[in-house]
C-alpha positions, -999 to +999 in steps of 0.1 A: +472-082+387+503-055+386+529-059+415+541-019+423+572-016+445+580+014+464+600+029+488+598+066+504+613+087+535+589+117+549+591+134+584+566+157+574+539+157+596+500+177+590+481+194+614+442+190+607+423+215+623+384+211+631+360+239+638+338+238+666+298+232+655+272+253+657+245+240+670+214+253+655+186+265+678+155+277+648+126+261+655+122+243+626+151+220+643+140+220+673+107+228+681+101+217+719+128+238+738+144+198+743+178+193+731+208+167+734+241+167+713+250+131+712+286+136+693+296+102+676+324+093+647+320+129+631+281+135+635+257+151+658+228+130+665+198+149+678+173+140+706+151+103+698+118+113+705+087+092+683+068+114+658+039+130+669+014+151+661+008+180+682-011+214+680-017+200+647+023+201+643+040+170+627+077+165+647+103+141+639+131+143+667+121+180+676+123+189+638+087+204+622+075+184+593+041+198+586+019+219+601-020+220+599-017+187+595-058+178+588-078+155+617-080+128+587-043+123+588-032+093+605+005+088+622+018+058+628+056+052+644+078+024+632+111+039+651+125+067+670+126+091+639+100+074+616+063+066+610+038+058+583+014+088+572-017+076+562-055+090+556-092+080+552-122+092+536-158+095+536-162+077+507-148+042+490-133+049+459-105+036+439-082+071+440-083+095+467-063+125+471-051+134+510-040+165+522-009+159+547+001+195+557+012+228+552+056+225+545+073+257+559+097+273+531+127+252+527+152+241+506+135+205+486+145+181+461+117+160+443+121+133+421+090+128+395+074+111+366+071+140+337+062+108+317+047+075+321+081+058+317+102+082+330+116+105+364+134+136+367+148+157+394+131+193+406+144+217+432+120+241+451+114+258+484+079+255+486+052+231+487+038+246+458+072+232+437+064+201+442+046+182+411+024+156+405+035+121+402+063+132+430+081+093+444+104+109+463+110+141+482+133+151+504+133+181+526+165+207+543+161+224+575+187+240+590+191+277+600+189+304+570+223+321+580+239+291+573+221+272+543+253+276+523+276+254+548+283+217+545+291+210+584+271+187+590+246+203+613+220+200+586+186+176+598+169+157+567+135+148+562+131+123+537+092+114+523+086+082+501+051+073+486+049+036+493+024+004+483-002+000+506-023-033+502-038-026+464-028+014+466-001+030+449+009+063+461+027+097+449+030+133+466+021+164+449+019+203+462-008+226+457-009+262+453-019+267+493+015+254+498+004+224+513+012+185+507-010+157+489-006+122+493-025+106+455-037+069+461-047+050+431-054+010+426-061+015+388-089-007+388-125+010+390-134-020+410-109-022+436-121+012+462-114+016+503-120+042+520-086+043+538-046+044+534-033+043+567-002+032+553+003+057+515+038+076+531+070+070+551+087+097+563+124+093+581+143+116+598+188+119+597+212+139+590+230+126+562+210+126+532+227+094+518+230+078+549+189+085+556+179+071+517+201+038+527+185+032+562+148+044+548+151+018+521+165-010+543+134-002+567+112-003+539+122-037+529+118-052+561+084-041+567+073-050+535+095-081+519+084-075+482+117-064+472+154-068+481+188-043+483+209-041+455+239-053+479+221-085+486+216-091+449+231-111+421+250-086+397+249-094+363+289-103+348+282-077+319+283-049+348+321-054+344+327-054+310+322-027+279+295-036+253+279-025+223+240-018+217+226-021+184+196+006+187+210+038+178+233+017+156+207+006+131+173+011+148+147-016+134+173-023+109+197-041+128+211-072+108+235-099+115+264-088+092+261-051+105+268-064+139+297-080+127+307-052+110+302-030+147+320-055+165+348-060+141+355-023+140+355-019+179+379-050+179+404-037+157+402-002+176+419-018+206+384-014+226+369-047+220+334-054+232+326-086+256+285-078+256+262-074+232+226-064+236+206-068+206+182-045+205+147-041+190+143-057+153+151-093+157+116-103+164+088-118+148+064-094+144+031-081+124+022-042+120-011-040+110-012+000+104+018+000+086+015-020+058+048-027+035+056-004+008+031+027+022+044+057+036+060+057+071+035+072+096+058+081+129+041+060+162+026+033+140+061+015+150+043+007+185+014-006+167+032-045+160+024-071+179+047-105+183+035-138+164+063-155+172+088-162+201+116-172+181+135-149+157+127-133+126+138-136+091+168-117+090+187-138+117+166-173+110+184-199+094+182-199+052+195-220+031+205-189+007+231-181+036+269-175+026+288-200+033+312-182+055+291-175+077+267-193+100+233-192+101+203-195+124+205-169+157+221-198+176+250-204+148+251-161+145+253-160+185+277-187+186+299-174+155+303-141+169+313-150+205+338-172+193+351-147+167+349-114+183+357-129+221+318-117+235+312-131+270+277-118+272+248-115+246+215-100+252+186-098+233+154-071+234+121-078+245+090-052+256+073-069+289+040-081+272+066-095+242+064-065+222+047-028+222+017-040+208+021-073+228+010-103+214-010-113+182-043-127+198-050-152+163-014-157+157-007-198+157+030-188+175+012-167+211-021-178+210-017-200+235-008-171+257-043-161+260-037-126+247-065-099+246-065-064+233-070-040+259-067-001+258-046+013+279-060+041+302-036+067+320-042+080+354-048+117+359-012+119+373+003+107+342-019+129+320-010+164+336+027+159+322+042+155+291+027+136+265+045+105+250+042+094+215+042+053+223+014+053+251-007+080+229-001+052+198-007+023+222-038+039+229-050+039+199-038+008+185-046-013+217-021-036+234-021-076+233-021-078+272-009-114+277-035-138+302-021-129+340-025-172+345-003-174+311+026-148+317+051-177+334+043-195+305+050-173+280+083-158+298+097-194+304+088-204+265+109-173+253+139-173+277+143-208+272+139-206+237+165-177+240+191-197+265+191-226+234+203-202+209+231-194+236+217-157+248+231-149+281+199-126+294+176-103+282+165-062+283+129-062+291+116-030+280+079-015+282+070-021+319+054+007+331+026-005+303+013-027+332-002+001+354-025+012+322-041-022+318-049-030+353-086-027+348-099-063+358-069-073+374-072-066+407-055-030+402-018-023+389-002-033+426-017-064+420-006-067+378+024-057+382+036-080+414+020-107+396+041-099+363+073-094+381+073-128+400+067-146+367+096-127+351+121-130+380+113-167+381+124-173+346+152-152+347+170-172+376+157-208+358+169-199+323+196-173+331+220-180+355+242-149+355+208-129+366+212-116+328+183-088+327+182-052+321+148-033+330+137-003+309+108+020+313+101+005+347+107+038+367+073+037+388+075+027+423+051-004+413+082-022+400+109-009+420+093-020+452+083-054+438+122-060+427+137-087+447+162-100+420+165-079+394+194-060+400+192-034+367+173-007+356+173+022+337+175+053+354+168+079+332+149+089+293+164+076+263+198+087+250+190+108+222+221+111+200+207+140+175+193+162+204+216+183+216+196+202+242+186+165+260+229+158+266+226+175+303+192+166+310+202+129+308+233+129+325+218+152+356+186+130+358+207+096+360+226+110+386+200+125+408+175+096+405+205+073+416+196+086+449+164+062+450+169+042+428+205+033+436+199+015+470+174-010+451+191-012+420+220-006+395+212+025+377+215+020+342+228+051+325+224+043+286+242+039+255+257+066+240+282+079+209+317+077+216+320+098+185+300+135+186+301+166+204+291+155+235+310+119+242+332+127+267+308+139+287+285+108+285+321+091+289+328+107+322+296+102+338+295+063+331+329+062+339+319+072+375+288+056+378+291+028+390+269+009+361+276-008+329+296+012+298+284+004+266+279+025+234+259+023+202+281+034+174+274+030+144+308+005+127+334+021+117+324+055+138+344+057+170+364+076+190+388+052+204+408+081+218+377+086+245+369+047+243+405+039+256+400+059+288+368+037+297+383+004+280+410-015+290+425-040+261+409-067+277+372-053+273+369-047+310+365-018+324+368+002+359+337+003+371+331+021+408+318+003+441+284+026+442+258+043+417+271+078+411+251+102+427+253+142+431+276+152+462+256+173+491+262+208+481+247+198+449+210+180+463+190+215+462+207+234+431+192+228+399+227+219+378+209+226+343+189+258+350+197+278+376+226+293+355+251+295+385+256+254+396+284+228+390+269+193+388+293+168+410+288+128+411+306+108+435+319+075+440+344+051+457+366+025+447+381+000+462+410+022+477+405+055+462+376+084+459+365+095+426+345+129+418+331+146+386+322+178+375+301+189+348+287+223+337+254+212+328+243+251+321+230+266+293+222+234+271+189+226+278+158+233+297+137+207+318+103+194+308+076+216+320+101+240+328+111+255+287+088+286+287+103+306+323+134+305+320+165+305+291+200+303+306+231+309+278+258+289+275+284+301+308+311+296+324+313+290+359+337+289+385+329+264+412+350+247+443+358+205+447+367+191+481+376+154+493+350+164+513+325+162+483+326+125+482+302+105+510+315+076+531+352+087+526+363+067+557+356+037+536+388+044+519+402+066+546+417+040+575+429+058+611+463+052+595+462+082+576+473+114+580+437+129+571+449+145+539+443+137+504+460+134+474+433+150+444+444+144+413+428+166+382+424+143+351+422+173+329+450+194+333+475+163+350+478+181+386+477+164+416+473+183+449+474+182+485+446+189+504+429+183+539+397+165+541+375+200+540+404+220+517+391+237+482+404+235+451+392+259+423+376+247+393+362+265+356+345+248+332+330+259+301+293+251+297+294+208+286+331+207+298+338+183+327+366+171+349+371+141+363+392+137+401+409+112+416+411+116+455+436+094+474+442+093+514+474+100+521+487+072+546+518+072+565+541+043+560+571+030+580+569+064+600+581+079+573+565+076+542+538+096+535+522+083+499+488+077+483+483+059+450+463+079+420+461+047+391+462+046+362+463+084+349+451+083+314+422+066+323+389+090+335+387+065+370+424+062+372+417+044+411+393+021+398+427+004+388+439-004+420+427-034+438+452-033+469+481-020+486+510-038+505+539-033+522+568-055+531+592-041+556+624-055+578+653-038+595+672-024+563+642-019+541+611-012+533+589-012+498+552-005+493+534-031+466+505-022+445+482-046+433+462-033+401+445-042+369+450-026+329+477-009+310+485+028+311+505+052+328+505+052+363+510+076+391+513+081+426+517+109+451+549+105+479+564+134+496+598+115+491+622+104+459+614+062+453+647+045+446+637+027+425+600+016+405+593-021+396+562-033+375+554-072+378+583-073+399+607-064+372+626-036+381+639-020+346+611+004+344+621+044+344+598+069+367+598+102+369+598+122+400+590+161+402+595+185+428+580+223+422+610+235+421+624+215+394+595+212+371+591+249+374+553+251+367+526+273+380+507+267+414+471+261+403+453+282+429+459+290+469+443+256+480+451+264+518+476+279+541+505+259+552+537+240+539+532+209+520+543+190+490+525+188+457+528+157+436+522+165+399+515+139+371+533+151+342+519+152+303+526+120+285+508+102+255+476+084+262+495+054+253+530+061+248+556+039+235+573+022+258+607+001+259+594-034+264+605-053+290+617-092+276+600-112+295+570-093+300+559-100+267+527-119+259+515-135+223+479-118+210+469-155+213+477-153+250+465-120+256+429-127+243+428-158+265+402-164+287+423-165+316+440-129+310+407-111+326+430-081+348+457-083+334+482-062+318+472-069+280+476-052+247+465-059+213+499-055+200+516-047+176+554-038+163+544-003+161+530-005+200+549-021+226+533-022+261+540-040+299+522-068+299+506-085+332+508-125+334+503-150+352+541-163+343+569-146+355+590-161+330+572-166+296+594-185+273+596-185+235+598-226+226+622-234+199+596-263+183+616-281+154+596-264+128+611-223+144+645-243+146+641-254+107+630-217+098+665-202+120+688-227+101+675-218+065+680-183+076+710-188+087+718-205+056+706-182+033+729-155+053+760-174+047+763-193+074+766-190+115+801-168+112+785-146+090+747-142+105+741-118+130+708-119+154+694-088+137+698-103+100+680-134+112+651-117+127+642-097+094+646-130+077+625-151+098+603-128+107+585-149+131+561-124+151+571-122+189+608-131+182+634-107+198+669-105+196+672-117+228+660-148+221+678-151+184+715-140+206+712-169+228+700-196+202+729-183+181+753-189+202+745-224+209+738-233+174+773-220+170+785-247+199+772-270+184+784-267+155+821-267+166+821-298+184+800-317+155+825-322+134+800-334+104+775-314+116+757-299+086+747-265+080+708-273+079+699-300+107+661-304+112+658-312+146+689-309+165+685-283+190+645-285+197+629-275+235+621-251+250+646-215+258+658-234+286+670-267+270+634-287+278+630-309+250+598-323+239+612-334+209+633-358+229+601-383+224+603-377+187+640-390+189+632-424+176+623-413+142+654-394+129+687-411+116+710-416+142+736-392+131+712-359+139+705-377+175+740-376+176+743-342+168+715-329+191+733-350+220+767-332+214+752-299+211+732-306+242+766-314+259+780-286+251+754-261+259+750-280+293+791-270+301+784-234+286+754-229+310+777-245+340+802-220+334+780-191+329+757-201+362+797-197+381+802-165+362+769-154+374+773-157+409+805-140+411+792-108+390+766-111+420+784-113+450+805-083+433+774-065+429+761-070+469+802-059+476+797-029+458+759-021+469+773-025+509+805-002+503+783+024+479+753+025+512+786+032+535+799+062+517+764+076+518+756+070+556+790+087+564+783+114+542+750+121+551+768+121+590+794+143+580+768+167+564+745+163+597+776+171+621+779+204+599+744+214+599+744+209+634+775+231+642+763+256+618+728+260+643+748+268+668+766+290+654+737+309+647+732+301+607+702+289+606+668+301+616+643+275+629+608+274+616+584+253+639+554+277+630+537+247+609+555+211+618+568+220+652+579+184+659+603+185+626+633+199+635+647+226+622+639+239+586+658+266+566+644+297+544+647+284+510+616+270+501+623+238+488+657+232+506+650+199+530+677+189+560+687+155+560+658+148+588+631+156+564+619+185+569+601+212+548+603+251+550+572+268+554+573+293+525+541+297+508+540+297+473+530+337+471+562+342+491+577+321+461+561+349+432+544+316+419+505+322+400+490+313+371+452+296+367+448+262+356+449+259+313+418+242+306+418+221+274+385+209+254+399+177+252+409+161+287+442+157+271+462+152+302+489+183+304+517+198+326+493+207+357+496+239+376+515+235+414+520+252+444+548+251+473+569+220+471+555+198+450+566+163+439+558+136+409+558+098+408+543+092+373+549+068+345+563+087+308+578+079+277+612+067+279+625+089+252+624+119+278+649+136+301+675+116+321+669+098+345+684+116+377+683+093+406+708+109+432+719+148+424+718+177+397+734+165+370+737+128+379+742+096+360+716+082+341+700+050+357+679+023+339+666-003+365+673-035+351+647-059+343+640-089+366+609-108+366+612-127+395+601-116+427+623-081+435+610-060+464+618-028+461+649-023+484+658+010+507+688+007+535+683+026+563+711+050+550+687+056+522+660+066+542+679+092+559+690+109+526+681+145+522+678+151+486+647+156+467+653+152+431+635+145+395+640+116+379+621+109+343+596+080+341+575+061+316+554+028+315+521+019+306+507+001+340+507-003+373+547+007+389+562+004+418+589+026+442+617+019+457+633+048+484 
């Protein structure tokens, strides 16, 4: 963890204003003349009254749902705003197809299989839009004149095809406009006559909000599956890892996966999980014979003979003798070299995707038989898929329903022995194709899912499992541990027209899946056209980051802003999903619609923007319409991102602090303010939003992170504050290494990291850095903090006793840390654990100074920086070599025969601890000698320097107390003058925007020494210019408006540091690693200047007012 001091004075004070709501009166939200405002925290709750049906009229809470709904159609209420919809027939049959009722034109939003294995989103304001194989769908009402607000005022109707008994259903429209509920057991033998139970429908006001209380209904009514928060999450979540599929495809082998991890290693962006993908299995192809022509699809044709591992990773006596051999030794060799925490292996969910071998010795004890899978009519109006069309063909080894424990517990504990951490079972979906005989695929697929579960948690104790190809409702609603799954179609790396599609569908079918599981978004390139965008979207996400590039081909530039050194990464609290404004626009098609995806961390907001237009068309959806590649012009709020009170305490002033991670700005906004925003078509932005809270009364700051990283909040874990009568300093607690920023109306005194206080910031008003406002975010006076441009990783002046071996840094114990992988060429702040590391001076370092001092002539003639080069021991500094000299040269004055080359007189540690002292007993007597004079003496030195010490510090405090004196009297004198000169008339007050301030003068950025600002907006000022937007996210000089301020982190070799006035002195904080709180006297705090002072660091800082 990173301690951050700071200190800061603001009287500023924000008036929030808040509209008064309209209140919607259309029938379609309130249909029964009834109605009751019930105004709680922020929302408008409308009138509980149970669904009914009525006049053929389906109401929830006074808001139409269907009309002509049929006589067939059965209600049933489970709360004040939901029920079950449900149907029966005339006949038994094992699929039925129920109309529900004609949907009014609205705004809608369906979520739907275009494959078997996978869902994508679909906009529509018609019944008629909705397609088949449709598991979710949610519906808008609100009044036409005001579909394009976000107040609030909006009612929800949210639809979810649910398990009944042995049904499975899914919603489609027809061209009548009307809705169908499909039910389906996939067994010809399993029939009813009735669902009563095929849909729930729930009514709300906030979208999210209604998805998370739906689903937690859902799951107690039915118990077959459990909430992601309740669940176990997999340690890999929090980590960055490598995939070997796109890497090598079938062809993965153990030395390429050294190679891939070797080269991510020495890139500085190590990977700590590892999934093995498919090709390490035993397996047969019997339509693909060796040696013949590749025939695409017959790959789905092999079957598994064996659960253990195939040739390529099984143990040979033809191995090299470097390198160890079997899967375990492989598995085992590589975590140890390359510092993996986590390694998973692939496996389909019958074993492979022809399942098992029926005569093969290794599964035949499984009980598999071929089957041929059959696809419901839902499945075949889509698109077709090249694996279930092969599987068809080629049959699947369907594995005995009384055998599948079995055969899971065989091959995870086989696995667990050969030290894999959890598995990717892929293939799932397979099970609703081969229910025939089964009792139907509800039936199958519970059965499968209990068996898997329950092998996972006895051989896997991390809950180590990813799911793949699972996206039917069969196996989300039967999930009660697994806590993964993908959420969208396979990343598809030489496809450029799929890059949007993936990243929108992930995000909108987060909505569903995301209160069940984690969505998993993928591997992807973190070197071709597209990265950053895949980079940006995992980076808010909420999921696991991992990549499949093939060794040697990275791009550690994008890698670094997802990686820290440590191979963790800053993964959000929630699954990125699209913000509100975004839920009925179609973000890849409609040629006019920004795609944002929010999220939360632990203290901050995070949002991202994509322009998803113009690269690619949706299944089903390629021959009606071709948009171009554009570039659009959208708006971000705080307001974008959901449950912002989380983050957003009463304490606050009820603005935010928005920082743009592309061009470095970082504005002020209220909670419903705009900020403008173009993007090119696959451009994207990435913003950090940060409450601004009130400290002391008079500190108005908000923490951004760690700015050259996408989720620069994700890096703070917590805030604290220490505060008595003469000071007051604000602490950051916060993981990585990078440059870190901050927003505070107010000039820090000074900016600590790990409590050592020589670390140079920067602070920036408008004036000063004289940039360009970005865009007219709203009307009133108020400061803007920018971030300036620095390196990604810049160089930074190491701080001695921050500094951390590679050894150390690697550690197991170093997970949060500051951490670099070092090097002479790269100094960084380091986090430990010690706030005093110390270099020991073993006998053997002691030998190697003495020969170099030797070789230089002796101790009068050696200087620190000549024994350095000749050592050169890594990690030694001069400050070490200094000290040690001077004591070596003690000793040697009062040892009169004291030789030139001792071996083991002055071993211990930096601060005379000697563990050689138990060695003493096996050198001659004269060097015990020796090392007991030289101990003598350094022991008088140290007494002599302690007394020196304290005197320097007492005349430091003397000097501290008569420097805060001048400053209170002067900042008196210059009150009594500005007071005389008001009432003389020479200055205007200006209480238009903080009337409680005081008075204010013309001069836009001119502050009194109470605080407070002038008024002046920045046209008044003559200040415009739009926002430079680079293809890159390079972080650059952003784009400001009235009185704006920095607290930022930048290279050292800058401008001077100017901590008090124009044209001041220089100050470097010195460097103390023990506990130093950031110190303000009241005199401090009263101080009217504003000025800029120059910063750089790579971590978490701290301020000091």
């Amino acid at each position: 963890m990173a301690m951050v001091a700071c200190t800061f004075l603001s009287n500023l004070q924000l008036n929030v204003r808040f509209s008064s709501p309209f209140l919607p009166t259309n029938r379609r939200i309130f249909s029964n003349g009834h109605q009751r405002i019930n105004k709680k925290a922020g929302h408008y709750m409308f009138l509980k009254t149970k669904p009914v049906v009525k006049d053929g009229v389906l109401s929830f809470n006074g808001t139409n749902a269907l009309n002509g709904v049929p006589d067939n159609v059965k209600v049933t209420p489970w709360s004040e705003s939901s029920a079950f919809l449900g149907a029966t027939a005339n006949e038994s049959s094992s699929r039925h197809v129920f109309k529900l009722g004609v949907i009014e034109e609205g705004r809608l939003l369906c979520l739907f299989r275009f494959k078997i294995w996978w869902m994508i989103p679909r906009v529509g304001n018609s019944a008629k839009d909705i397609p088949i194989e449709t598991q979710m769908l949610l519906l808008e009402a609100r009044e036409e004149q005001h579909s394009e607000d976000n107040d609030g005022n909006t009612a929800y109707l949210l639809f979810l095809p649910i398990l009944n008994g042995d049904f499975r259903s899914s919603l489609q429209g027809n061209s009548a406009n009307e809705l169908e509920v499909c039910v389906e057991t996939g067994d010809p033998s399993v029939v009813a006559s009735e669902c009563l139970k095929a849909v729930f429908v729930n009514h709300g006001n906030n979208p999210f909000q209604l998805v998370k209380e739906t689903m937690m209904m859902l799951q107690r009514y039915s118990g077959t599956f459990e909430l992601r928060n309740t669940k176990q999450m997999p340690g890999m979540l929090d980590y960055f890892g490598w995939c070997t599929w796109d890497a090598f495809y079938h062809d993965v082998n153990p030395q390429g996966i050294r190679d891939g991890l070797k080269s991510l290693s020495e890139g500085g962006a190590p990977a700590r999980f590892l999934i093995i993908d498919d090709g390490w299995q035993d397996t047969i192809n019997e339509f693909q014979k060796e040696g013949e022509p590749f025939v695409d699809g017959t790959q789905f044709g092999g079957r598994l003979v064996s659960i253990k591992e195939n040739k390529k990773f099984r143990k040979t006596e033809k191995v090299l003798s470097n390198q160890s051999s079997g899967l375990k030794g492989f598995i085992s060799d590589v975590k140890r070299t390359f510092g993996l925490k986590y390694v998973y292996v692939w496996h389909a969910l019958m074993g492979y995707w022809g399942g098992l071998h029926p005569d093969a010795p290794g599964t035949k004890k499984y009980n598999p038989t071929l089957k041929f899978p059959i696809q419901s009519p839902g499945n075949r109006a889509h698109q077709r898929d090249i694996a279930i069309d092969s599987m068809e063909e080629y049959g699947v080894g369907t594995i005995d329903p009384k055998n599948i424990f079995e055969f899971y517990d065989d091959l995870h504990e086989y696995l667990a022995s050969q030290e894999v951490d959890g598995v990717k079972v892929d293939v799932q979906n397979i099970l609703e194709t081969v229910a025939t005989g089964s009792r139907g695929r509800v039936s199958l697929t519970t059965h499968f899912q209990q068996a898997l579960e329950k092998s996972i948690a006895k051989n896997f104790q991390d809950n180590g499992i990813i799911c793949c190809m699972a996206q039917n409702t069969d196996s989300v609603y039967n999930s009660k541990r697994n806590a993964i799954t993908r959420a969208s179609d396979d990343y598809y790396p030489k496809n450029p027209k799929t890059q949007t599609l993936h990243i929108a569908a992930v995000a909108y079918n987060s909505i569903f899946f995301g209160e069940v599981l984690v969505p998993d978004w993928d591997m992807f390139y973190s070197r071709h056209p597209e990265a950053e965008f895949h980079a940006v979207a995992r980076a808010v996400g909420g999921c696991g980051v991992y990549v499949s590039d093939k060794p040697g081909q990275h791009d550690f530039e994008i890698l670094r802003r997802l990686v820290l050194p440590d191979g963790s990464v800053l993964r959000a609290k929630y699954p990125g999903m699209p913000s509100r404004d975004c839920l009925f626009s179609d973000p890849v098609m409609d040629g006019k619609s920004l795609l944002k995806i929010w999220n939360l961390n632990k203290i901050t907001g995070v949002l991202a923007v994509f322009n998803c237009q113009g690269a690619g068309t949706w299944p089903g959806l390629e021959n009606t319409v071709q948009i171009d590649r554009v570039e659009l012009v959208g708006k971000i709020s705080p307001a974008d991102i959901e449950y912002l009170d989380e983050v957003s305490p009463k304490s606050c002033t009820g603005d935010f602090a928005v920082f743009s991670f592309r061009s470095g700005s970082l504005s002020r906004l209220p909670k419903h303010g705009k900020l403008d925003i173009t993007l090119k078509t696959l451009q994207c932005n990435v913003f950090t939003v940060s409450p601004i809270k009130v400290y002391n009364q008079k500190v108005y700051f908000a923490p951004i992170g760690l700015v050259n990283m996408y989720n620069s909040g994700g890096a703070i874990e917590a805030i604290e504050v220490s505060n008595d009568s003469s000071c007051f300093g604000i602490q950051i607690k916060g993981r990585g290494v990078g440059i870190f920023g901050a927003y505070s109306d107010i000039n820090p005194k000074f900016c600590s990291v790990n409590n050592i206080r020589e670390a140079e910031f920067e602070y920036r008003t408008e004036k000063e850095s004289k940039k360009e406002r970005i865009a007219d975010l709203f009307t009133g006076s108020f400061p803007l903090v920018l971030i300036q441009e620095t390196p990604m990783f810049p160089r930074l002046i190491q701080p001695r006793e921050a500094i951390l071996s590679q050894e150390t840094i690697q550690g197991p114990n170093i997970s949060g840390g500051f951490s670099q992988r070092g090097g002479a060429g790269d100094p960084c702040l380091v986090l430990t654990s010690d706030p005093k590391p110390r270099l020991r001076w073993t006998a053997d370092l002691h030998e190697r100074f003495v020969d170099a001092v030797t070789q230089l002539g002796g101790a009068s003639k050696a200087t620190p920086k000549a024994i350095m080069r000749t050592m050169g021991v890594k990690g030694l500094t001069l400050f070490h070599l200094k000290s040690h000299l001077q004591k070596y040269r003690l000793g040697k004055q009062s040892g009169k025969d004291f030789g030139d080359s001792p071996k083991e007189g002055l071993s211990g540690s930096y601060l005379l601890d000697s563990p050689c002292a138990s060695n003493s007993q096996n050198l001659p007597a004269s060097d015990v000698n020796e090392g007991y004079e030289v101990k003598e003496a350094l022991r008088a030195q140290m007494e002599v320097q302690s007394k020196l010490h304290l005197q320097v510090e007492a005349e430091k405090h003397l000097q501290i107390r008569q420097d805060a004196e001048k400053r209170y009297m002067a900042m008196l004198e210059r009150a009594c003058k500005m007071l005389a000169d008001q009432i003389i008339g020479d200055t205007n007050n200006d209480v238009e925007n903080y009337p409680e301030k005081g008075t204010k003068t013309q001069p836009s950025t001119v502050r009194n020494p109470f605080g407070s600002y002038s008024s002046q907006s920045a046209d008044d000022l003559g200040i415009h210019g739009p926002e430079v937007v680079s293809p890159k996210f390079h972080p650059q000089h952003a784009d400001c408006s009235t009185e704006s301020c920095l607290t930022s982190h930048e290279s050292p070799i800058g401008l001077p540091v100017d901590r008090s006035s124009p044209g001041g002195k220089r100050r470097v904080l010195n460097v103390d690693s023990t506990n130093a709180p950031l110190i303000w006297d009241e005199s401090d705090l009263r101080t009217p200047d504003l000025h800029v002072v120059q910063v750089s660091s790579r971590g978490i800082t701290g301020y000091g007012v």
